[in-house]
N, C-alpha and C positions, 0 to 999 in steps of 0.2 A: 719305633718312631711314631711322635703323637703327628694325626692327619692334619692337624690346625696348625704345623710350625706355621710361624708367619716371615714373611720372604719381604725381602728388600724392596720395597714398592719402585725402584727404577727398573727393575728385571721384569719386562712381559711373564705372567706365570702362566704355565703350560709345564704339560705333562707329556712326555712323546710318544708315552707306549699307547699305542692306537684301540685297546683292547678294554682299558681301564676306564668305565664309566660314573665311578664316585672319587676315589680316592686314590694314592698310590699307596699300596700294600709291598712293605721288606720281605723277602726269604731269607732267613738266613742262611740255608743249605744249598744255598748255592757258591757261598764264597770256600766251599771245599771242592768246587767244580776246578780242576787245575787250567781249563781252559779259560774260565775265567778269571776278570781282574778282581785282585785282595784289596781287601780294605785296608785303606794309606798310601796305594799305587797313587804315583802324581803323573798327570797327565800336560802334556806340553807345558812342563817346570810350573805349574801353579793349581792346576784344578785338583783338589783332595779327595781321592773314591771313598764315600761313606758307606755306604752299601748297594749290593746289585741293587735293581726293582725285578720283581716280581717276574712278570711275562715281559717275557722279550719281544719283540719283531718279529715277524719271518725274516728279516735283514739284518739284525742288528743287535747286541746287547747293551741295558739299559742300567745305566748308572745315576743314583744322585751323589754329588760330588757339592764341593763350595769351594771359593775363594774369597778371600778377605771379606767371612763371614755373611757371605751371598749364597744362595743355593742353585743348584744350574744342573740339567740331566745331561750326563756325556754318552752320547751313540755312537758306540763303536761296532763298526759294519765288519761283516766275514769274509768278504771276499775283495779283492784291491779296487777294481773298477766295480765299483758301487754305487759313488754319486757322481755325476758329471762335474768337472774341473769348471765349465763355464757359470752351472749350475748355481753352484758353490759361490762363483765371483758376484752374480748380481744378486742373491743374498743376502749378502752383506751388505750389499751398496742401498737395500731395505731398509725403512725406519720407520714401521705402519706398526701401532697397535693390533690391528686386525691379521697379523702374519708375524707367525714366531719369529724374533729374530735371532738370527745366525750370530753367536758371537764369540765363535774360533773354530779353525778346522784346521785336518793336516793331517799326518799319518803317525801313525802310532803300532809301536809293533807287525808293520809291514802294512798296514789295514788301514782304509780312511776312518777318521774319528770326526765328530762333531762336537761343541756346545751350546748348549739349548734352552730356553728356557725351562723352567719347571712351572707346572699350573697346579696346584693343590687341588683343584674342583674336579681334576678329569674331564673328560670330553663327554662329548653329546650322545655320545654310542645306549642306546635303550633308554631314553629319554622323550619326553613328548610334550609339546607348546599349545597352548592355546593362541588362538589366530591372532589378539592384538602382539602377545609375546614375539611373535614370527615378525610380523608386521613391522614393530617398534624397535627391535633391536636386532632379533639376529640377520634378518635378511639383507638390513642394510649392513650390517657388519661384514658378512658374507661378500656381500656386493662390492665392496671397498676394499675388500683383500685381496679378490678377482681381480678388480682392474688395475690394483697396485702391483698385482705379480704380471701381468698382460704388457703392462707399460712396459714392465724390462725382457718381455717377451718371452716368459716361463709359461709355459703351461702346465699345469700341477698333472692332470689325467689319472687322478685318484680322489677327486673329492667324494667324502658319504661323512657320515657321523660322528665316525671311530677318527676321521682325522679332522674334526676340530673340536678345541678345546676352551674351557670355559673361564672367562678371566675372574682378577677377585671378586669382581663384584657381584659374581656368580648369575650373570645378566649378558654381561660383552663377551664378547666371542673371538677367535683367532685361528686361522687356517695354520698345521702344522703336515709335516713328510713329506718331503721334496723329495723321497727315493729313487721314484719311478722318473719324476717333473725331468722335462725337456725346454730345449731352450729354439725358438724358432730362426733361422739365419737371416740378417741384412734386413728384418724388419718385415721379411714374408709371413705371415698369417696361416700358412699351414703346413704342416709338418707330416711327415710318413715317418710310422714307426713299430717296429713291430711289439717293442716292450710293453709290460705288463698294463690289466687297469683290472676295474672289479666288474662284472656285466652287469648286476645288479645296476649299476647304477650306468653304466656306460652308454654312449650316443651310437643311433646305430651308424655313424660313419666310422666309429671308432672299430666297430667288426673287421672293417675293409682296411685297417692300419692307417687309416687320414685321420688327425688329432686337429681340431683346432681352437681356437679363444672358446666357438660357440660349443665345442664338445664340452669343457668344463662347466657352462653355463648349464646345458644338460644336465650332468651328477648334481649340480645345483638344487632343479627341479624336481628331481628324484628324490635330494635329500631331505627336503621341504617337504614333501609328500611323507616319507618316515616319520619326521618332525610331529608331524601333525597326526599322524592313524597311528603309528608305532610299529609300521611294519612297509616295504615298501610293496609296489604295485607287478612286480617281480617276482615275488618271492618263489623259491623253489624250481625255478623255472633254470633247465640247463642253459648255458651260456648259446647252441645252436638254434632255442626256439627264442628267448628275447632278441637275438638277432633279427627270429624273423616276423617279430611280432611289431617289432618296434618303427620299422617300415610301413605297415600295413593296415595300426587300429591306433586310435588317441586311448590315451590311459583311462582307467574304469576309475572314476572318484565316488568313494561315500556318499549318502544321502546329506550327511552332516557333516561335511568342507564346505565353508561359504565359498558362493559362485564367485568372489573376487580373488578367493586365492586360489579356485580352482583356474580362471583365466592365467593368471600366473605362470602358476607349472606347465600348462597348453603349450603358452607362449616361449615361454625358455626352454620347453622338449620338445617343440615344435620340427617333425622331420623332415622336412627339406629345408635344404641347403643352399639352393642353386640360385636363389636370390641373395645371401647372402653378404655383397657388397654392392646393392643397389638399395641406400638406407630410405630411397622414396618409394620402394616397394614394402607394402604392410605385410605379406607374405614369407616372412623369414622370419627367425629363432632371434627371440629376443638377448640384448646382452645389458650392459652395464648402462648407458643412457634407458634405455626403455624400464629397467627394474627400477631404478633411482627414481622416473618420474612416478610407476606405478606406489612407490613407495608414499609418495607426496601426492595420491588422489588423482593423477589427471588420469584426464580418461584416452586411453588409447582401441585404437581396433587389433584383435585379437589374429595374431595369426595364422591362419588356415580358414578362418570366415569368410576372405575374400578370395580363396583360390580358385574356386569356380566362376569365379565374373573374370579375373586377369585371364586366364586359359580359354576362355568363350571367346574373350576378344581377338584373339591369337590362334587360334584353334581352324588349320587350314582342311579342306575337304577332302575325306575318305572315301572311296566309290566301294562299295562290295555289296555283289549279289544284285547289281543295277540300282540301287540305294545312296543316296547322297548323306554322308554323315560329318556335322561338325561339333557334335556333343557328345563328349569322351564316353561319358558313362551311359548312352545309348547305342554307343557303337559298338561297348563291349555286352551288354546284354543282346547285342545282333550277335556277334561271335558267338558269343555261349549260346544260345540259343538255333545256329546252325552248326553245331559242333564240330563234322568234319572239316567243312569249310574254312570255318574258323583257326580252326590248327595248322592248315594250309597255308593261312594269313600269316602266322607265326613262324611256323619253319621253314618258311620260304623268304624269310628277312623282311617281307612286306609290314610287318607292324612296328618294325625296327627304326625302320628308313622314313615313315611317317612320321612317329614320336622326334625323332632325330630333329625336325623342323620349328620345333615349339616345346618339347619338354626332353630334356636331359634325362633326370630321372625314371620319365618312363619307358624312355627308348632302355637304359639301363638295366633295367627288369625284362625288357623282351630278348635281349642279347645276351642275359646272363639264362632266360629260357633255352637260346634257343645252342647256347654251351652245353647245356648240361645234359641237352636230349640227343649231341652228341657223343656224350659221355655214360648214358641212357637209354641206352637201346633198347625199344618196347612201352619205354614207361610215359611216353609222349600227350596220354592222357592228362594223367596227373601233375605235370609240368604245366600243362597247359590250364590244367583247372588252377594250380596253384596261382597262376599267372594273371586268369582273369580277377580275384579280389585282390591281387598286388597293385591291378591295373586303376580297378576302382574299388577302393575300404568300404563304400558306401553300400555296397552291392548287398542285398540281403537274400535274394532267391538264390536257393539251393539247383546250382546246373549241374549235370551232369551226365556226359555221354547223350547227348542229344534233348535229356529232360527235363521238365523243371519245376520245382514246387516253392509255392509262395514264401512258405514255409516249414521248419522239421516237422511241428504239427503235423500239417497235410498229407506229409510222405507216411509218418507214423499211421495215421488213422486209414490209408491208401494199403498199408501192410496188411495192418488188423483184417479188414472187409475180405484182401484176397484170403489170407491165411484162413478163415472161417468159411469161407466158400470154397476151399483146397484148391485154388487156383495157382499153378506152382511156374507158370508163366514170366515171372520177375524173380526168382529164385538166384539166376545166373546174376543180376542188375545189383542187387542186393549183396551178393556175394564178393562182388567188387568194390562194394561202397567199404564194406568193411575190410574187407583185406590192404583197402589205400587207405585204409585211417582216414577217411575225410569226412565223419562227421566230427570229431574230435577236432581236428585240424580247422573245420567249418564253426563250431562253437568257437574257439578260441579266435577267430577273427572276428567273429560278429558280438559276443558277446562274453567279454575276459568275467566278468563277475561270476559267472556259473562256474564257475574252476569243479565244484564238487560232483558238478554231472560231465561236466570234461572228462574228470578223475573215470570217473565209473562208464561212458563211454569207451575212452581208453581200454579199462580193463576190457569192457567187452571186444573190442578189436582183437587186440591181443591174445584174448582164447580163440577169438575165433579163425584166426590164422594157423592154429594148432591143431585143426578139429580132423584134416584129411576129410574124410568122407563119410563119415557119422553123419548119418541121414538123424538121427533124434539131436545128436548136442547141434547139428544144423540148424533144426526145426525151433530147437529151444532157443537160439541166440535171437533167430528172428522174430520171434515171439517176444523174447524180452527188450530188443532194439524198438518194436513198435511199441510196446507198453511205455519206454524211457523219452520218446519220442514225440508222443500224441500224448501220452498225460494221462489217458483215458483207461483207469485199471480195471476190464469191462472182461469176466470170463464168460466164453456163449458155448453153451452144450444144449442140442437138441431145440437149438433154435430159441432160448431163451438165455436171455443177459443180465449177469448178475452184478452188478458197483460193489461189493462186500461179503466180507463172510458171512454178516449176519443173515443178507438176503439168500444166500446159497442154503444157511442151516435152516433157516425159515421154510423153506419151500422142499430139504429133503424132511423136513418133519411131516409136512402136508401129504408129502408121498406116502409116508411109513404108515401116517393114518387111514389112509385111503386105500394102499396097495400094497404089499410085503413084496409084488415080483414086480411090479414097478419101481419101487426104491431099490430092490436089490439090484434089479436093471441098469437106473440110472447110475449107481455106485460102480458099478463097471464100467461106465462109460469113463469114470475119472479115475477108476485105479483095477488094473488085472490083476486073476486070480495067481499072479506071479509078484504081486505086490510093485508092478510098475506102474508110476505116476502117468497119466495121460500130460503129454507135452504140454497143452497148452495150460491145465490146470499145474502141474508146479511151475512154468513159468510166472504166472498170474500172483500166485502165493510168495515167489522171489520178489515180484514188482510189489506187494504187499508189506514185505519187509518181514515175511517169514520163512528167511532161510535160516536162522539158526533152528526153530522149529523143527523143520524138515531133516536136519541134519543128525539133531536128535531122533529122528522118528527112525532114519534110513538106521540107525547106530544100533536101536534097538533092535531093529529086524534079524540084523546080523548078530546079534547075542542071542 
């Protein structure tokens, strides 16, 4: 089949395989699939199957089909309750450009069927806009599909790229697959549901099974953000940490997104909720009126810029430790900062019952703490560290178990000095940090862009819960945690500190000149007559970025 047939200009054109980025591609080897439908099957007495398409659905398989020389995709679904019967109704009762329309359904060979339009362009799936492009058409297209499907109280709860589709004019746009799409009752605004959606792009209310208008405005923003980098802000990330990400830090945007359409995405992924039908409160998730005007220039305030002024005004007094507190994010660096205490505040429902008065949401996080440390026995710390940056995102000091440092930096170079003075006093401290994963856990709330020292913290967590009690791979983690930590790649033997290998081979040359039992000396000091690395000098050479080096070297010994 050539990809330029050209289609009956009254047919919205769309494509509904979600997968297909350029064009629709035939197999032919599939119409020997006996479960599949033959080419010439007519479907509800008129629609003529030309041939499968390609990929199917996870739900569905994909036919182009015509009627009186029209071209139209028929989705025939696998299993009977597939699409909702209500679903189906207002559908039809659709007549947006911007939203495939529906034009037949019913059952077929026991199974619901659809037909569809067909889009030759394929959809937006690994595609990427320059910001007037976004700007000028798809976003308002987007927008006007949203609120056409809202009026009749559908909520899609699968928007991303793969489901929309590009019309002729390979410019306009059209929201397609209702699969998943619910319908909200009596004109209620929000729905419980446990069926499916994609995390990548999902609101974090949508974790908790609450769907609402504002959750698709969400995928929205995510998918604008794709649009535009060609990757989303997500990625990789299992569905249990965007959960709990997405509570907790505003999205990391590129150096090169302009700040207007970085406001944008803020605003429509914006995470709270709890203002959400108080349209005089600036403090909520933007939807269909506020993107329409942003589309048209005016200038609005950004949602979450004023959350700190609305919560001050409101913000009733906390008494702890003889302390009067009405500023959220001082009260919880008082917590952290008396740690036991603080926990006491927590699992005694006192911080519950406070929030309870003025923020929903974050009495929400103290109650869903103070579940789990019933479910948690022992791990009370870590609940409770998790607790204080859910409390405040803003929070950048590293607390813990009573301590605290400005930043990792600090802690890093705090390693370094004792580990060189063998001061083994924080060994236990240290040994905790990494067994709860929370420097990993702590980069990823303060700073999502570092994904690759995330990455590599990780790993080192991960071995080092493995280690039992290897006093050397001990010795060695903590060595390389403060090296990944402080930045500072400084090996010190005999009291003298070297930044490079250069400076190291430099100064054993000066030896060998001077001394043969002094260099041989000092060569000891970094490697025994057993050919074992001194700790800290192969750490040092890891942090240098010569372990494949080292790996050759160990390789050779053993041949």
């Amino acid at each position: 089949m050539n990809n330029k047939t050209k289609i009956n200009s009254s047919i919205n054109e769309t494509i509904v395989n979600p997968n297909i980025a350029e064009s629709t591609v035939i197999n032919k080897d599939l119409i020997s699939d006996s479960s599949k439908l033959s080419v010439g099957t007519i479907v509800a007495d008129k629609y003529n199957i030309i041939e499968p398409l390609s990929v199917s659905t996870g739900e569905a398989d994909l036919y182009l089909c015509d009627y009186n020389n029209k071209k139209y995709v028929a989705k025939i679904y696998r299993r009977q309750q597939a699409i909702k019967p209500e679903v189906i109704d207002a559908l039809k009762s659709i007549d947006s450009p911007y939203v495939a329309k529906l034009y037949d359904a019913g059952i077929y060979n026991n199974v619901p069927y659809e037909i569809l339009p067909y889009y030759k362009n394929g959809s937006l799936q690994g595609k990427k806009y320059s910001f007037e492009d976004l700007k000028q058409t798809i976003i308002p297209c987007i927008n006007e599909a949203l609120h056409v499907l809202h009026q009749k109280d559908i909520i899609h709860k699968d928007l991303k790229p793969s489901n929309i589709m590009l019309l002729d004019d390979n410019k306009s746009v059209a929201i397609i697959d209702f699969g998943i799409s619910s319908m909200v009752d009596d004109g209620n605004t929000i729905l419980i549901t446990k069926t499916g959606m994609t995390p990548e792009y999902s609101a974090p209310e949508t974790f908790k099974s609450l769907f609402l208008e504002e959750s698709d405005y969400y995928s929205f923003g995510i998918t604008i953000f794709e649009l535009f980098c060609g990757y989303t802000p997500y990625k990789n990330l299992s569905a249990e940490e965007i959960a709990r990400f997405t509570t907790v830090q505003k999205i990391p945007y590129p150096e090169e997104m302009p700040k207007k359409l970085q406001n944008l995405i803020t605003a429509v992924t914006y995470y709270d909720i709890t203002n959400r039908n108080d349209k005089n409160n600036p403090n909520r998730r933007w939807t269909y009126d506020e993107v329409k005007k942003w589309c048209n220039d005016k200038v609005l305030p950004i949602p979450g810029e004023n959350v700190k002024v609305v919560r001050e005004l409101s913000v009733p007094v906390y008494k702890f430790l003889g302390e009067r507190y009405t500023d959220v994010p001082t009260l919880i660096e008082s917590l952290a900062s008396h740690w036991e205490d603080g926990k006491r505040q927590l699992f005694r429902g006192l911080l519950s019952s406070y929030f309870k008065n003025f923020d929903a949401e974050l009495a929400g996080f103290c109650m869903d703490a103070e579940d789990e440390s019933s479910n948690n026995s022992g791990k009370e710390d870590c609940i409770f560290w998790n607790l204080l940056y859910k409390l405040n995102p803003d929070l950048k000091t590293f607390y813990w178990l009573g301590k605290s440092y400005e930043s990792l930096s600090s802690l890093g170079l705090e390693m370094l000095y004792k580990l060189w003075d063998d001061d083994k006093s924080d060994f236990d401290y240290w040994d905790s940090i990494l067994n709860n994963k929370l420097l990993s856990n702590y980069l990823k709330y303060i700073d999502f862009n570092k994904k690759g020292i995330v990455d590599a913290m990780s790993a080192l967590e991960s071995s080092h819960c493995l280690i039992n009690n290897n006093t050397r791979e001990r010795l060695m983690n903590y060595y390389i945690m403060a090296y990944m930590l402080s930045g500072q790649y400084i090996y010190c033997i005999n009291k003298k500190k070297f930044k490079n290998i250069n400076e190291l081979t430099s100064y054993m040359k000066e030896l060998l000149d001077s001394s043969y039992e002094e260099f041989e000396y000092f060569c000891h000091k970094m490697i025994d007559h057993d050919d074992t690395l001194d700790v800290q000098f192969e750490a040092w050479l890891i942090a240098l970025g010569k372990h494949k080096e080292l790996e050759v070297w160990k390789t050779s010994l053993k041949g």
